[in-house]
N, C-alpha and C positions, 0 to 999 in steps of 0.2 A: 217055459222057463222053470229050472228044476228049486229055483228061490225065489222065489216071486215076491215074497213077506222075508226083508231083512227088518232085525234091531239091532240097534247098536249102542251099547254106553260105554262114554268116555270117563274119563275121571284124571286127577291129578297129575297121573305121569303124561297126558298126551302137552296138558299147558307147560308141563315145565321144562320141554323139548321149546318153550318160547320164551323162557327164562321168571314164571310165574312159580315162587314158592310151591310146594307141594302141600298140604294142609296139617301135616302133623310131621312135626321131623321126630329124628330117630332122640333126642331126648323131651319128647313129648312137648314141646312147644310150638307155637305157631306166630311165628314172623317175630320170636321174642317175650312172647306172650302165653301164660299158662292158657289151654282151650277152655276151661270154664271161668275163666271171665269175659275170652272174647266171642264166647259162640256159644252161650248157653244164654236162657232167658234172664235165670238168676245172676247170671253177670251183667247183665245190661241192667237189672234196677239196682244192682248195688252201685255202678257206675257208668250211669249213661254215657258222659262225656268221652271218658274213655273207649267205648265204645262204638262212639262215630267218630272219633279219631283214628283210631285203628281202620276203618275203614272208609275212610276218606284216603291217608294215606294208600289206601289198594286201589281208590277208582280214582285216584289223580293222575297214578302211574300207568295206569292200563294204555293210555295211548300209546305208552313206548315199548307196550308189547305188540310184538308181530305174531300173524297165524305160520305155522309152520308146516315142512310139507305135508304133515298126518291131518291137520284139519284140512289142509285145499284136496286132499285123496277123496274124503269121506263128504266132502259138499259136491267136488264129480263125480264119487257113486251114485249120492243121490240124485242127482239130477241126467245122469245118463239112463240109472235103472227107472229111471219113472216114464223116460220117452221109451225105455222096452217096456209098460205095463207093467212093472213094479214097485214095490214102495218101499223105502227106506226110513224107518221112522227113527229119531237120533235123540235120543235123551242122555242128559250130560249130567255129572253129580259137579262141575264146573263152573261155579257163579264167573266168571270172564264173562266178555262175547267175541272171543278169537274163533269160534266155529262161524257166525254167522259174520264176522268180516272177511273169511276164508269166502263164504256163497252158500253155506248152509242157510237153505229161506226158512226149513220148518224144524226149530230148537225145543223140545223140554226141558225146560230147566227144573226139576226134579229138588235141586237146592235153592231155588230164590238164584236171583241175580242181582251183581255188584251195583247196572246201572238203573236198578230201579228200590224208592221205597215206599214203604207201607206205613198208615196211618193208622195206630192204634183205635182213634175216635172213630170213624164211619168205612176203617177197613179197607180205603181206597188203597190202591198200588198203581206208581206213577213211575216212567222216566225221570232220570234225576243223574246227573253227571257232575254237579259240583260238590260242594263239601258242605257236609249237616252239621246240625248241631242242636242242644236240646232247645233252642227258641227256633229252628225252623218249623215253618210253619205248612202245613197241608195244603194244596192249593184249593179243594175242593171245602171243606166244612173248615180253614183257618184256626184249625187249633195246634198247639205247639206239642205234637204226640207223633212223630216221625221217626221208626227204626228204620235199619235199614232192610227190605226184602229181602231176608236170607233166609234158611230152615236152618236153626238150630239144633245140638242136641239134644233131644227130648219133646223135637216139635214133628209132626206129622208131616212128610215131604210134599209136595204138590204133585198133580196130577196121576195119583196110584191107580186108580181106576179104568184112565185108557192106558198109564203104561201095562197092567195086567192084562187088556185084551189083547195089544199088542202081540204080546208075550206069547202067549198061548197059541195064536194064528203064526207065529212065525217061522220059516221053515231053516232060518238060518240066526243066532244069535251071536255077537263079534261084543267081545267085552276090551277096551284097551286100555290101556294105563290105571286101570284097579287095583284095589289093594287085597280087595277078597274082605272086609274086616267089618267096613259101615254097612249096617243094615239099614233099610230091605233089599237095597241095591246089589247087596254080596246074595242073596238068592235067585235073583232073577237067573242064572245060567241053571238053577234047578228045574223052575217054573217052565223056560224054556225044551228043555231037555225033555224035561215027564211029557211034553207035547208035542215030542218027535223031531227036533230041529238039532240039526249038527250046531256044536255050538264050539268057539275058535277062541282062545286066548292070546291076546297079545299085550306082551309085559318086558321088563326089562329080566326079572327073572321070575321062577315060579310063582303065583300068589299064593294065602295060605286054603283058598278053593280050588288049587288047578287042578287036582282031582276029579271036580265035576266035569271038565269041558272033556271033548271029543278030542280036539285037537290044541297044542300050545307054539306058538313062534315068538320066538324069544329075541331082545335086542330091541332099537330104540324106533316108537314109532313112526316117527318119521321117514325111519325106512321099512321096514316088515309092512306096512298100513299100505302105504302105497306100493309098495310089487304084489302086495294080494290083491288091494283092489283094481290096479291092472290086470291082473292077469285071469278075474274075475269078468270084468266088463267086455275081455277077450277073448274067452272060451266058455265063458257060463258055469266053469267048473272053479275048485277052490286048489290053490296053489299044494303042488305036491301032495294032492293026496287023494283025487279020483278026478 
């Protein structure tokens, strides 16, 4: 198997092929909202309230999003390349869970995710699908100190560790619906690269890293994501180009 070790991060444009805002639009706000007050730390202690509002409204709505064909592509590569002996490891910069309602079993969520929160007091992180607010309460030590699990800007993403070993062993890197812009995320196609892995862009148009990849396909994931990983799972090779 000439890929044995796929990575793949999704990010913004693959949910919003399922009708999920994109995290920054083009005059810099997000769902309405300047991004530091709803996604920085210092926005949440100026205004808690506000801030599980904002994201209440996004995990109330999330049922009425569907996974669309780019995540059910990317849960069948996974799970067809693992019964050939390989692995596909899927790290998302995507707080949804349209990958793992798609069949994706094994998700990084790299950003924190919508349906679960975290308790400032004892640190816990729990499932959590209804709506917060500053007297919810932790199920675990009962104090009223519940954000929501997300990575902020200016907070350290989760699991950077195995995504980095990842990285480095991987003979193939597939970045989708990126913007090239949020770090660490926008270097990983270098990371990959310096360690010999063809690495494949796929975006609606160039990002401002497409530079670094090997190769770019352009147009909306739902269809590029799936004719490549077709055509990947049935030849072993990567579409149009060896």
């Amino acid at each position: 198997m000439r890929y044995q070790n796929i990575v793949i991060l999704t990010g913004a444009g693959v949910s919003a092929e399922s009708g999920i805002p994109v995290f920054r639009s083009e005059d810099g706000l997000w769902e309405h909202h300047n991004v530091e007050d709803v996604a920085t730390y210092e926005g949440f202690l100026r205004n808690k309230t506000l801030v599980h509002e904002f994201y209440n409204k996004m995990r109330l709505s999330l049922p009425t999003k569907k996974p669309n064909a780019a995540h059910k592509a990317i849960a069948h590569l996974q799970t067809e390349w693992q019964k050939q002996g390989g692995e596909v490891f899927l790290v998302t910069q995507n707080i949804d869970d349209l990958h793992e309602r798609a069949g994706s079993k094994q998700v990084c969520h790299m950003h924190g995710e919508l349906l679960k929160m975290l308790c400032e007091n004892c640190h816990s992180s729990f499932p959590f699908s209804g709506a917060s607010s500053v007297k919810s309460e932790c199920p675990y030590c009962k104090h009223q100190s519940l954000r929501p699990d997300i990575v902020w800007f200016g907070e350290m993403p989760y699991d950077m560790d195995e995504i980095y070993a990842k990285l480095v062993k991987c003979e193939l890197f597939l970045a989708v619906g990126t913007s090239g812009v949020v770090y660490p995320a926008a270097g990983f196609c270098q990371i990959a690269a310096g360690a010999g892995a063809v690495c494949v862009e796929f975006n609606l148009e160039k990002s401002l890293t497409a530079s670094n990849f090997t190769y770019g396909i352009y147009g909306k994931a739902g269809e590029t994501v799936s004719k490549f990983t077709e055509y990947l799972l049935g030849t072993g090779k990567l579409l149009n180009f060896n």
